[in-house]
Backbone bond lengths (Angstrom), bond angles and torsions (degrees), N, CA, C in turn:
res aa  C-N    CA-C-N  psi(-1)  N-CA   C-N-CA  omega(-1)  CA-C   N-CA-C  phi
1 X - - - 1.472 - - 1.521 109.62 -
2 X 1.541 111.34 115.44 1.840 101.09 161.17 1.356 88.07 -106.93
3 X 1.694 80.36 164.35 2.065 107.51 166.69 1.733 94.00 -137.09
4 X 1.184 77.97 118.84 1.721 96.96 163.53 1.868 105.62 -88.65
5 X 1.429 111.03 123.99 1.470 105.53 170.83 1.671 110.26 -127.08
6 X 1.595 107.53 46.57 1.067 127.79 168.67 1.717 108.77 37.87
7 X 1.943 105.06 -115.79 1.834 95.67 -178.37 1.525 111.26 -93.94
8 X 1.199 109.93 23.68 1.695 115.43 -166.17 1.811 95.79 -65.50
9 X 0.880 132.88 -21.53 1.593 112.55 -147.67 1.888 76.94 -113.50
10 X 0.919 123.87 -9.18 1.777 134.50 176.56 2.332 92.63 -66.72
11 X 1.467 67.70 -77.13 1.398 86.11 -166.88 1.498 129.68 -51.96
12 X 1.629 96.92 -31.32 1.640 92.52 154.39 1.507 138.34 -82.59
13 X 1.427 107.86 -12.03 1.587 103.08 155.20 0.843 114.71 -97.66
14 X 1.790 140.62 1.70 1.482 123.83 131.98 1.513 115.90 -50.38
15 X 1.160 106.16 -67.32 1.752 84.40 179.48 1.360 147.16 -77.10
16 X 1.422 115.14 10.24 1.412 132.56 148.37 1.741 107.27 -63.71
17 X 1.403 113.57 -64.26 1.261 116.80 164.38 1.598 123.37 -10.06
18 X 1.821 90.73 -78.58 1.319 96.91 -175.81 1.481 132.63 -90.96
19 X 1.408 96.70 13.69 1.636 117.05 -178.65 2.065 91.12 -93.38
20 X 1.318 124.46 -45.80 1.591 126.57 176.16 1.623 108.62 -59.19
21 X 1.277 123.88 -23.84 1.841 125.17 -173.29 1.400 88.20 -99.53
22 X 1.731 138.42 -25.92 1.575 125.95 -169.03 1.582 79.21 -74.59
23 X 1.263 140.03 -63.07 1.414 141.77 -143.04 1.141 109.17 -74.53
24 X 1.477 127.09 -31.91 1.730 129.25 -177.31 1.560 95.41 98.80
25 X 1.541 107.33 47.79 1.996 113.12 -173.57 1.633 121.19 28.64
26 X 1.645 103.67 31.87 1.617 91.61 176.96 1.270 128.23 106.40
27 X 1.481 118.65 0.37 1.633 108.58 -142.25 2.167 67.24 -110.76
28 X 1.667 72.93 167.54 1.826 95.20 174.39 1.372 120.74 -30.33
29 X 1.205 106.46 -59.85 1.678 117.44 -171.48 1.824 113.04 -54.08
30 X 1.639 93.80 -40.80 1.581 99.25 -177.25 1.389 107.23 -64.34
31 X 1.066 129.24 -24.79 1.855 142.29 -162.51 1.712 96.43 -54.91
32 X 1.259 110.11 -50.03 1.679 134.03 -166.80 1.208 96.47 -62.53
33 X 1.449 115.53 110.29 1.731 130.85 -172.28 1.732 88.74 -77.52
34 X 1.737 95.56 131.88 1.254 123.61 176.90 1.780 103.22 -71.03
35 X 1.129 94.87 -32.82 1.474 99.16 -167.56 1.902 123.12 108.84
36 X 1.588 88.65 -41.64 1.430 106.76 161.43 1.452 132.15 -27.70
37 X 1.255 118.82 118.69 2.037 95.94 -179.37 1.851 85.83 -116.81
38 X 1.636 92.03 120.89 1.417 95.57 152.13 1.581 115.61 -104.39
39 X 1.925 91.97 138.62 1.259 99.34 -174.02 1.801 121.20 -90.49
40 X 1.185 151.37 135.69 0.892 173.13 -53.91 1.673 125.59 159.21
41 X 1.347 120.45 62.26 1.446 108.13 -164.13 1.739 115.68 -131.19
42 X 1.538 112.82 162.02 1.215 118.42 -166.32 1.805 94.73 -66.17
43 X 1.781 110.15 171.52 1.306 110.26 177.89 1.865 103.84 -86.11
44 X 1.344 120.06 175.88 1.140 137.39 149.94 1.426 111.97 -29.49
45 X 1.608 123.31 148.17 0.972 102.71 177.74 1.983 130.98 65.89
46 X 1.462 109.22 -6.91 1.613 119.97 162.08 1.562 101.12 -85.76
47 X 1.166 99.65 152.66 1.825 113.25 177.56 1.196 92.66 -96.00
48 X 1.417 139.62 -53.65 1.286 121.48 -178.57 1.572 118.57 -62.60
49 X 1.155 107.50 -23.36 1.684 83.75 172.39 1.844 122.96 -110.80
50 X 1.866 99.37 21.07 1.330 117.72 152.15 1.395 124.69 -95.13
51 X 1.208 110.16 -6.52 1.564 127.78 163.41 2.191 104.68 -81.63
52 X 1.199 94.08 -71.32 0.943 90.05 -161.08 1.355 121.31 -70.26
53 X 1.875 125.61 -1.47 1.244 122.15 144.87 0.878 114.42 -50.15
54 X 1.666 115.84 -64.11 1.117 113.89 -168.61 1.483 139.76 -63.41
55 X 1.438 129.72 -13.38 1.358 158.16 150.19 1.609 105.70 -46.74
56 X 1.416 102.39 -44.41 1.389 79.41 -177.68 1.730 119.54 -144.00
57 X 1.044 90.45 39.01 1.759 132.40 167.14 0.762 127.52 25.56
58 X 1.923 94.50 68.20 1.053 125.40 160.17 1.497 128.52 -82.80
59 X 1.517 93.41 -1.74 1.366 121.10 -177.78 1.305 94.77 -103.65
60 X 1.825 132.30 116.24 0.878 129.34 162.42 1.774 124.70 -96.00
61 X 1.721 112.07 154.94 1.447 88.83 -160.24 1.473 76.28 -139.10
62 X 1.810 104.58 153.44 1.670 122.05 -162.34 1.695 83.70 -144.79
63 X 1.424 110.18 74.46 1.300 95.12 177.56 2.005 139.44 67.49
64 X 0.915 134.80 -105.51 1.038 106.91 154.28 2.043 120.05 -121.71
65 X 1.204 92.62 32.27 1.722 109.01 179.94 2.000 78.95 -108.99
66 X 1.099 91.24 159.50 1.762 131.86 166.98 1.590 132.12 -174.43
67 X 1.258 98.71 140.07 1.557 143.25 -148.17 1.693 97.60 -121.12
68 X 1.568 91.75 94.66 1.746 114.02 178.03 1.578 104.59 -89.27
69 X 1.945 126.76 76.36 1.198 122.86 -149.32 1.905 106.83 -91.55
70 X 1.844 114.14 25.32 1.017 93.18 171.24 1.602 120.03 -72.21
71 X 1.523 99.67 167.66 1.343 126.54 -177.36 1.790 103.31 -55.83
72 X 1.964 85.52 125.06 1.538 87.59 176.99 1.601 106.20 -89.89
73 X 1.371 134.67 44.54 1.422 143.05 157.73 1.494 96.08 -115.87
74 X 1.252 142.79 29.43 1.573 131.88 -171.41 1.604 82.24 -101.42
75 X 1.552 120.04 157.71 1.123 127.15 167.86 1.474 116.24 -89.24
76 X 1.347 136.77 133.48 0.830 133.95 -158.70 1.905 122.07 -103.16
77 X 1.230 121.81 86.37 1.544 115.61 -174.94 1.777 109.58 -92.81
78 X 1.016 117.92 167.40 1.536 140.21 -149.23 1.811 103.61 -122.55
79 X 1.258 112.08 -18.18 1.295 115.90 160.75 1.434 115.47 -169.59
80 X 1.556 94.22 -176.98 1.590 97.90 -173.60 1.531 124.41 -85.01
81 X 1.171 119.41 5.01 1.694 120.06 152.53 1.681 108.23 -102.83
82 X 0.858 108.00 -6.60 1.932 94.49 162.34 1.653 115.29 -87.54
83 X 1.306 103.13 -25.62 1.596 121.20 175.14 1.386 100.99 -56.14
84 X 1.428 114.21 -79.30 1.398 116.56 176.77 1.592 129.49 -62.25
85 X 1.489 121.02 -12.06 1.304 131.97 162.47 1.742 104.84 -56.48
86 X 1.471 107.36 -47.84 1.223 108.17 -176.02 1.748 131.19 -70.32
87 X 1.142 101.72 -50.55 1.160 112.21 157.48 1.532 112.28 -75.17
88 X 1.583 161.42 -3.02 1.204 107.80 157.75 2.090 106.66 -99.06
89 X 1.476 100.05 37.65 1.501 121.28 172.68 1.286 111.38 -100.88
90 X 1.071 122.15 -51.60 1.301 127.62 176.96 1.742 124.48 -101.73
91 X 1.191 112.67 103.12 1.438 138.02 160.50 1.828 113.30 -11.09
92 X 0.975 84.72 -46.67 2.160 102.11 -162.93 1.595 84.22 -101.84
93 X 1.348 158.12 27.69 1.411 128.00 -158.64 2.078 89.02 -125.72
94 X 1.201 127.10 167.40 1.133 150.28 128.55 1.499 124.28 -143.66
95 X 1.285 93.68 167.50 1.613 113.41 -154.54 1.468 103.40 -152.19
96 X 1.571 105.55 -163.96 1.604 112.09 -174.39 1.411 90.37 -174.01
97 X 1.573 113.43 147.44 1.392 141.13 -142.11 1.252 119.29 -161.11
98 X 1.216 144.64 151.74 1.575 143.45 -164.23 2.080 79.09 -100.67
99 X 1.194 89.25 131.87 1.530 115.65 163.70 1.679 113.75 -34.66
100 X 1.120 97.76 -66.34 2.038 111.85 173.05 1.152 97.83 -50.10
101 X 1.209 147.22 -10.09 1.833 111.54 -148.89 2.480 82.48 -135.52
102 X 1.452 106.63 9.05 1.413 98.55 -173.04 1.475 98.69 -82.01
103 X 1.428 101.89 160.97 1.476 99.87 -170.74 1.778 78.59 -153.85
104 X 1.582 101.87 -177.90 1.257 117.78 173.51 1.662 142.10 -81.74
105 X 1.251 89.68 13.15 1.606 100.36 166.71 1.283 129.61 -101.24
106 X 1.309 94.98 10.66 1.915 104.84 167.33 1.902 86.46 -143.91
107 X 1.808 82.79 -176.47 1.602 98.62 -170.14 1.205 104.19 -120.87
108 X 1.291 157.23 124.41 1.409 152.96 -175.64 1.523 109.06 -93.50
109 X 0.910 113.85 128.83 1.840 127.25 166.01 1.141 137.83 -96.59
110 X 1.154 111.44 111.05 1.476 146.34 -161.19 1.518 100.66 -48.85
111 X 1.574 133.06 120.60 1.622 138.81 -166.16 1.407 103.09 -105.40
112 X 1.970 110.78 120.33 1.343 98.09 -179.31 1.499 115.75 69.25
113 X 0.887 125.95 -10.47 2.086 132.78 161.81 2.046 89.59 104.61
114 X 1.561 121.74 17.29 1.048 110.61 177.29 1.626 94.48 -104.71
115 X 1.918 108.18 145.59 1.479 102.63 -174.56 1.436 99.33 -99.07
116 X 1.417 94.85 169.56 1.860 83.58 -175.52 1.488 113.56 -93.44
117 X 1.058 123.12 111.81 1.475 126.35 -172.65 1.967 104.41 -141.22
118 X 1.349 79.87 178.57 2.289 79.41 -164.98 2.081 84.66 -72.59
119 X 1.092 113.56 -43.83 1.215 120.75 -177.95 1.709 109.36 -37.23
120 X 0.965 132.92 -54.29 1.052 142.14 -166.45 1.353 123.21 -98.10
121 X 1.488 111.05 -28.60 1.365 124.69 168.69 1.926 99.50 -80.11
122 X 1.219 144.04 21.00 1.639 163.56 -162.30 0.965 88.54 -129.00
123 X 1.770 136.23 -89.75 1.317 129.91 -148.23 1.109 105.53 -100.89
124 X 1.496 127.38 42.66 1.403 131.70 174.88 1.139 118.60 41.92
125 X 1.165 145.07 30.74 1.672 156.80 163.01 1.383 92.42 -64.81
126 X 1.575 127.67 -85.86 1.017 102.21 168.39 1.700 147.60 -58.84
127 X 1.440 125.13 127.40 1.466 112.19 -170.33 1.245 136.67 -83.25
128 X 1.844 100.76 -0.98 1.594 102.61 -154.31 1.654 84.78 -118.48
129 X 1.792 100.42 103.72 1.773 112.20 -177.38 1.256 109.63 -162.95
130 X 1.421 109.76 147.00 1.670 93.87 -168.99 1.687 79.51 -154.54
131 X 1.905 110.56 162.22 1.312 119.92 -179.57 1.746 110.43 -70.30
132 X 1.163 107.00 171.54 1.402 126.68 -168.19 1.352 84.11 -104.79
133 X 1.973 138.72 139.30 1.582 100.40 153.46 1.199 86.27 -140.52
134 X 1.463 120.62 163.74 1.541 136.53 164.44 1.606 95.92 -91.67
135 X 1.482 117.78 131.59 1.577 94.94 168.54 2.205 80.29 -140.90
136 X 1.344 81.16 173.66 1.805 100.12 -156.25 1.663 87.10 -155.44
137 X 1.462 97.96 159.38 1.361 122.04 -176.50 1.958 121.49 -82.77
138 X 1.146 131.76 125.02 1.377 128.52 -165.53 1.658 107.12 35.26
139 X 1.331 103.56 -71.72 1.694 92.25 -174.07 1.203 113.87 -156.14
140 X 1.466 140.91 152.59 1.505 147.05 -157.76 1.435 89.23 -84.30
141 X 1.460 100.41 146.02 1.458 113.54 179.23 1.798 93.51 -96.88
142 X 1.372 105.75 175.15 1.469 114.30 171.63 1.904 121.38 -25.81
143 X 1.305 89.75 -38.56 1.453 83.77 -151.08 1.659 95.96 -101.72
144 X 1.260 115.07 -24.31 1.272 104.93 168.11 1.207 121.69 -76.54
145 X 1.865 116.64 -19.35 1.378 115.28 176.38 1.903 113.60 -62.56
146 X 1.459 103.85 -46.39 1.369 122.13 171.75 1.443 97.37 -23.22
147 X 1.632 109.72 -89.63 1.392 129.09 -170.79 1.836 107.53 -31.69
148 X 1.228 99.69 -61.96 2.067 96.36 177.90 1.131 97.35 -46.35
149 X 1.192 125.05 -58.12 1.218 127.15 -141.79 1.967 101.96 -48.12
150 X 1.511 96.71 -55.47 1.319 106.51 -176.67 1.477 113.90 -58.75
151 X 1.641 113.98 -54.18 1.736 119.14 154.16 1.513 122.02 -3.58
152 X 1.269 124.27 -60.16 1.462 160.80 -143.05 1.555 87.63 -103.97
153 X 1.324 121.30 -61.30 1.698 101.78 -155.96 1.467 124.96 -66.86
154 X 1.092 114.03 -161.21 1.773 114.11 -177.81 1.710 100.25 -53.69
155 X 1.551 92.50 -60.90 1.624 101.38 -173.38 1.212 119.28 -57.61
156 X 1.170 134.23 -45.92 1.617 124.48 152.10 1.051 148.64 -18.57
157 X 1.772 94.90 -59.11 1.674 106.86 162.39 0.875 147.32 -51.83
158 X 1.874 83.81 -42.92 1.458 103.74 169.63 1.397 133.58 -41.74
159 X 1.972 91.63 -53.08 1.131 115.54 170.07 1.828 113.84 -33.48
160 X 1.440 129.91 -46.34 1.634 152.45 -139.76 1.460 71.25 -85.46
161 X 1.749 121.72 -74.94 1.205 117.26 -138.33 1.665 113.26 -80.18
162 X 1.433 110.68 -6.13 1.404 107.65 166.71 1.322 107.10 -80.39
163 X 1.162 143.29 -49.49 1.596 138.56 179.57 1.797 110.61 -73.89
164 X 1.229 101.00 43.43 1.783 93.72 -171.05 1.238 160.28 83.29
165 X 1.059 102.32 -22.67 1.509 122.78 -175.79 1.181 113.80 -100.02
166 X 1.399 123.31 153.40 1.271 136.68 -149.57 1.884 102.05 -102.69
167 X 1.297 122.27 87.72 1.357 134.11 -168.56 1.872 116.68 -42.63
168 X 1.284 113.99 141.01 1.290 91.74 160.06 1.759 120.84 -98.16
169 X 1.382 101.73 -154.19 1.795 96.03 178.71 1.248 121.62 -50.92
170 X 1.174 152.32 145.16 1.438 143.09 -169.60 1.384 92.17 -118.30
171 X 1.700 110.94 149.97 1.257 119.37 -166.52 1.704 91.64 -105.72
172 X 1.371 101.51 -178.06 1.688 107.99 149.50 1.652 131.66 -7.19
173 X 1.311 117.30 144.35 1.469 108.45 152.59 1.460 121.81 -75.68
174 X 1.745 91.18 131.94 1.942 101.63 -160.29 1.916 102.53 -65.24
175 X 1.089 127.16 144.96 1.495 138.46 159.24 1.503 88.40 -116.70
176 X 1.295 119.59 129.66 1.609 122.22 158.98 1.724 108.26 -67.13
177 X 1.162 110.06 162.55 1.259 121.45 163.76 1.630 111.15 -112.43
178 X 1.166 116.02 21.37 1.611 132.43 -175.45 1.570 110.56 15.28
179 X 1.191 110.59 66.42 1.409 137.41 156.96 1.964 100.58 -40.99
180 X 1.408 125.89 141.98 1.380 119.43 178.15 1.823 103.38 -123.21
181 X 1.171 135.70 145.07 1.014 146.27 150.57 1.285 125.72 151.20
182 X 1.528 124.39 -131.63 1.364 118.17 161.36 1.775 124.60 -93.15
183 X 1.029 128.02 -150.90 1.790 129.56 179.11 1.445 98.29 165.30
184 X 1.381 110.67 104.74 1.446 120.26 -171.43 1.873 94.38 -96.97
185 X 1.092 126.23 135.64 2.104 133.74 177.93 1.067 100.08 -132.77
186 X 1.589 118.33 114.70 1.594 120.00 -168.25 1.539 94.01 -138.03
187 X 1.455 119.27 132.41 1.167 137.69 148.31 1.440 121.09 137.94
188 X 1.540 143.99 -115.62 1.628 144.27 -179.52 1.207 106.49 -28.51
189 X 1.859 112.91 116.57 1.316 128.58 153.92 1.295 119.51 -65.10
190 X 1.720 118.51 -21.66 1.461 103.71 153.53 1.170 134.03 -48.57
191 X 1.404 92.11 -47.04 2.107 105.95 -163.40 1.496 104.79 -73.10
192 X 1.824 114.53 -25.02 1.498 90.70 -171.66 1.492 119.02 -76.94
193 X 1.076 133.90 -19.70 1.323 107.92 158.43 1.612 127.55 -42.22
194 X 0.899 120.51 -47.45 1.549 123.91 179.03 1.279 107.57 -47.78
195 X 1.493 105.03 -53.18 1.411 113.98 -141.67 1.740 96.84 -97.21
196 X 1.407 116.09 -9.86 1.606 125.70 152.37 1.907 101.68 -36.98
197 X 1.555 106.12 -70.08 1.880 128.02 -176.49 1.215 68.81 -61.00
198 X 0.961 129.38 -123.61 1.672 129.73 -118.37 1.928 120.36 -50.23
199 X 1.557 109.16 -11.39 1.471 96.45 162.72 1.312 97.04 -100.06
200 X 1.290 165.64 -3.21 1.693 155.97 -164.47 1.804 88.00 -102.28
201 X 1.212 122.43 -22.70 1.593 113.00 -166.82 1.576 99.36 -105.01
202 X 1.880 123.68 -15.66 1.320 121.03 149.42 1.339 121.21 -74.43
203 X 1.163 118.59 -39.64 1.590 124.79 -169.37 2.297 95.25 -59.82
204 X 1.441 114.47 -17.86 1.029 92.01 -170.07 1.718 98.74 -95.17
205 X 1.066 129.56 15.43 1.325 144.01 168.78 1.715 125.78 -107.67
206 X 1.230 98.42 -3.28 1.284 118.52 172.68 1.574 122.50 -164.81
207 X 0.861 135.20 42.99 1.550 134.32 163.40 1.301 128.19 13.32
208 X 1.696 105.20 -54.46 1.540 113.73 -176.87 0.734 126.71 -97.49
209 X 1.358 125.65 30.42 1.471 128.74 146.39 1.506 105.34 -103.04
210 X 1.222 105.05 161.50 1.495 129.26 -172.74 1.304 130.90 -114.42
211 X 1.278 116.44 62.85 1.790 114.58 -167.72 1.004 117.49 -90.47
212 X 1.666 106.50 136.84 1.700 113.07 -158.10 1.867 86.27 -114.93
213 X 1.125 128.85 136.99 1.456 120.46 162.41 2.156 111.49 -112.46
214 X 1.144 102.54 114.68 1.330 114.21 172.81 1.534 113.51 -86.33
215 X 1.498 115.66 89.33 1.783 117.75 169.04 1.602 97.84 -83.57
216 X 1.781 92.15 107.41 1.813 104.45 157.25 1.625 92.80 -150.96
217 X 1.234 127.19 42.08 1.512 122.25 143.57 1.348 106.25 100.95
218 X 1.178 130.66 155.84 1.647 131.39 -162.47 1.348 110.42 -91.14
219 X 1.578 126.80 -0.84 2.065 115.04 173.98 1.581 78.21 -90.67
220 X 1.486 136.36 -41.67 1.292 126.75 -137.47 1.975 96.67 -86.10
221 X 1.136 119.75 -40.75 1.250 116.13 164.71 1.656 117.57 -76.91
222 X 1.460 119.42 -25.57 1.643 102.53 149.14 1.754 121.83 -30.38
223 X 1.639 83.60 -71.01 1.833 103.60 -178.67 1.600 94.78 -30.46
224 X 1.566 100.70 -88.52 1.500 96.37 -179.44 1.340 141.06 -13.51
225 X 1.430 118.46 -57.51 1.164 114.63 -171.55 1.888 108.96 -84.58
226 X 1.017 103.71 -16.66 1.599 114.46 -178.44 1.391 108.98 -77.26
227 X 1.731 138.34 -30.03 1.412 150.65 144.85 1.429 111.50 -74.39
228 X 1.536 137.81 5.44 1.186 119.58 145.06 1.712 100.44 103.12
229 X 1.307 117.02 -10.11 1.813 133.18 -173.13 1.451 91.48 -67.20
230 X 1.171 131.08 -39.16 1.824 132.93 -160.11 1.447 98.61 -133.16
231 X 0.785 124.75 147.11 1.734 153.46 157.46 1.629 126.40 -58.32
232 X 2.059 92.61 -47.78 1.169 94.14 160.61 1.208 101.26 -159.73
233 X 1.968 121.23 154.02 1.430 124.11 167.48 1.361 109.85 -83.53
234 X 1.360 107.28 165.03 1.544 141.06 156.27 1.291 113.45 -81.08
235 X 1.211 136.57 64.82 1.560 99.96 157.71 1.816 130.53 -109.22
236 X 1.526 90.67 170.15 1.977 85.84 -167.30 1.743 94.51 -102.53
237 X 1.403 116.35 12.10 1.481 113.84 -172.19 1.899 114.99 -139.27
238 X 1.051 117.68 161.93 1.477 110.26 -164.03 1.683 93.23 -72.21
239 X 1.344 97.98 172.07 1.432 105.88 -161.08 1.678 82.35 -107.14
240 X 1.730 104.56 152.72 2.077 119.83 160.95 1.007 116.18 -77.62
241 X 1.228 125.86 131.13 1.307 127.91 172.56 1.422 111.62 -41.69
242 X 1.580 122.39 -37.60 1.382 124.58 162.42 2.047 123.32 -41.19
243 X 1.178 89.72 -35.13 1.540 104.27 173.87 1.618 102.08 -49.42
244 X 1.302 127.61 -40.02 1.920 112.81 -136.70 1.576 118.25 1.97
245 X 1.354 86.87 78.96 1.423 93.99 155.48 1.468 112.96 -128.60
246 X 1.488 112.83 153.11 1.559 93.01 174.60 1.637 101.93 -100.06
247 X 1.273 122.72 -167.81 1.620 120.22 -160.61 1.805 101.53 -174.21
248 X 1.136 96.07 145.60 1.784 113.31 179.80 1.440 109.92 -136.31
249 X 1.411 120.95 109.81 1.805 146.01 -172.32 1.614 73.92 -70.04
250 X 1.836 122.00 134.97 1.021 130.91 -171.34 1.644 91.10 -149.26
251 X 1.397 126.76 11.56 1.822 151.65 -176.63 0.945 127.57 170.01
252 X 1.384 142.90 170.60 1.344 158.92 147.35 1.064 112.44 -127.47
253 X 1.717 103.81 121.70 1.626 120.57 158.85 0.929 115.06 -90.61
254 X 1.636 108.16 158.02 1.163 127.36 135.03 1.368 126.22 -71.87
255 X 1.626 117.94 132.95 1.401 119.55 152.06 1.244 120.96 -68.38
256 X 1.434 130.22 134.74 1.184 136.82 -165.64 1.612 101.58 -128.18
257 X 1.518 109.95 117.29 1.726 121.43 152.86 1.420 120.71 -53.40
258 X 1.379 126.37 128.49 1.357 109.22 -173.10 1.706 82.67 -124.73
259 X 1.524 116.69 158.06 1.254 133.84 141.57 1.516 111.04 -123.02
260 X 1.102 98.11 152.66 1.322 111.82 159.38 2.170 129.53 -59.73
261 X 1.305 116.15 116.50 1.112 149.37 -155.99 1.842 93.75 -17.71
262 X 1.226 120.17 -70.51 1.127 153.55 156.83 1.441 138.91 2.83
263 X 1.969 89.23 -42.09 1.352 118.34 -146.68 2.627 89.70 -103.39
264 X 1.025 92.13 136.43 1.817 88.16 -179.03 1.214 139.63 -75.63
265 X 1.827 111.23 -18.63 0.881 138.41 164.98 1.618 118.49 -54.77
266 X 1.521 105.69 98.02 1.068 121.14 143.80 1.896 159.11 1.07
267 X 2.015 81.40 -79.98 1.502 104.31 -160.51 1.449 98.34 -164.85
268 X 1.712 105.83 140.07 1.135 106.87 -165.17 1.641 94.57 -148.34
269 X 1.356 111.74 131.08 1.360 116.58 -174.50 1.503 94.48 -85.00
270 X 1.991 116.21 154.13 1.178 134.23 160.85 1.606 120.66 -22.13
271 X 1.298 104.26 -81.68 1.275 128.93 171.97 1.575 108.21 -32.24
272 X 1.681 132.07 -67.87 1.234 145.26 -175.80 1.627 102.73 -51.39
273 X 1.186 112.09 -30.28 1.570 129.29 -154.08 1.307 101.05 -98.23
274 X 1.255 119.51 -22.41 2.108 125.24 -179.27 1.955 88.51 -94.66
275 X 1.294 117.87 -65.56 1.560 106.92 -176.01 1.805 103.79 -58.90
276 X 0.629 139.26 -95.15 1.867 118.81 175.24 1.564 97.55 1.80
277 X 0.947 130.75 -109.13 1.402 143.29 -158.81 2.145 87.25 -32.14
278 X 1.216 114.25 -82.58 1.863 101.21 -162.43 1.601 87.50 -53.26
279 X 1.171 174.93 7.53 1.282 161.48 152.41 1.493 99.29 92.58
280 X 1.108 125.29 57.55 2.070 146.32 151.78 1.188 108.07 -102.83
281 X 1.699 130.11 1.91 1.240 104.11 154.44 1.545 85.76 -142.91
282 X 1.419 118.18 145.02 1.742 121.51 176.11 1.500 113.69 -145.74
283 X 1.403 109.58 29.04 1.718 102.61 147.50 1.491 107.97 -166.31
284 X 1.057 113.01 142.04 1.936 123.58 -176.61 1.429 125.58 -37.49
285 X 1.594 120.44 -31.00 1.535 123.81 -172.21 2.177 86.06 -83.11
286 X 1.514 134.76 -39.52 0.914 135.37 144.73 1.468 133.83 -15.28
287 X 1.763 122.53 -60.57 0.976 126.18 143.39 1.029 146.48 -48.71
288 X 1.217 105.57 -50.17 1.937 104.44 166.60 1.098 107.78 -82.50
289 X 0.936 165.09 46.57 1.673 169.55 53.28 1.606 106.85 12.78
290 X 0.744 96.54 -57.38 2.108 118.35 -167.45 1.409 91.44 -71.02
């Protein structure tokens, strides 16, 4: 298995970089909360942060035009470990993150007093969650059928529900049909972590195939698979009818709020959490006010 993650490994020691010169590199004085909230968001073209406008509507819609009204002072990262590079660098920063991929160098905040966990992202307590989908062009050839196939089974799921995510129906126990060649998976920097486990735990059920996964974001592996470059996309967001593609939910995340470790804040209602993002609220003693 390779994964190409194109300028991602660029861009996160750019933004460690420039998250240590926002702070004054750490030293005492920087510690002293400005008060400032810098905001933190996926690029154009991310499913997670076309989900998560849209979840909590910041994405405004006039019919079939829409108006993506975050703040043009939000900092802008290219995936979800530069997201969190940044924020657990910067003191004053939040962001938002696919549930699977949180780890302990930031702090996540609990939406509406619900925390984000697979538990809660299940019985809809938590609100901010959207499907995982593989989608592919008219129809999976052999070898991509293989691969769902395994996606889908007990062992697959399994695979989903040990790394977090909230599984869908599980089919059958997988038998490969040991399909041979290549399998190009292009798009959501959320999903590739998952989808890292779930081809290394097929590849040991089939060897001879060859799956390459390309993380450069879920319109850009749309593109792909819709010109025939990929086999199949990633995305972390529902697909446009403009897409024709068809698509199979293989999880559900949670969106996850991250702050930085540091920062005291808790819990953050929906509503508080869409004005932050269009820039109606821009510093923390501000927020907790509301």
């Amino acid at each position: 298995m390779k994964i190409k993650r194109g300028i991602a490994g660029v861009l996160c020691l750019t933004a460690i970089a420039g998250s240590l010169l926002f702070t004054g590199g750490g030293s005492d004085e920087s510690a002293k909360s400005s008060g400032g909230i810098h905001l933190v968001s996926r690029e154009d073209g991310s499913g997670t942060r076309e989900a998560f406008s849209e979840i909590t509507k910041v994405l405004e819609k006039n019919g079939d035009e829409k108006n993506d009204r975050t703040s043009k002072d939000a900092i802008i990262q290219n995936s979800t470990e530069t997201v969190m590079s940044t924020v657990s660098t910067d003191k004053d920063a939040i962001g938002y993150i696919s549930l699977g991929s949180l780890n302990d160098s930031v702090k996540a905040l609990n939406i509406n007093g619900a925390k984000a966990d697979e538990e809660n992202v299940k019985n809809g307590q938590y609100k901010l969650s959207r499907p995982f989908l593989l989608a592919y062009k008219d129809k999976l050839n052999d070898k991509s059928q293989d691969f769902m196939d395994f996606v889908l089974s007990n062992e697959g799921q399994e695979i989903v529900k040990n790394n977090g995510y909230v599984s869908v129906d599980a089919k059958a126990k997988f038998t490969s049909k040991k399909p041979k060649g290549d399998l190009l998976i292009s798009g959501s920097t959320s999903i590739t972590p998952l989808m890292e486990k779930l081809v290394e735990a097929y590849e040991t059920k089939n060897p001879d195939l060859n799956i390459n996964i390309q993380s450069n974001g879920s319109s850009a592996g749309i593109t792909d698979a819709k010109n025939g470059a990929a086999d199949i996309a990633m995305s972390s967001r529902n697909l446009k009818d403009s897409e024709k593609l068809e698509s199979q939910a293989i999880a559900i995340d949670g969106i996850t709020v991250i702050v930085n470790k540091e920062n005291k804040l808790e819990n953050i209602t929906m509503e508080n959490l869409a004005e932050l993002y269009m820039g109606n609220i821009n510093d923390w003693t501000k927020l907790e006010e509301k």
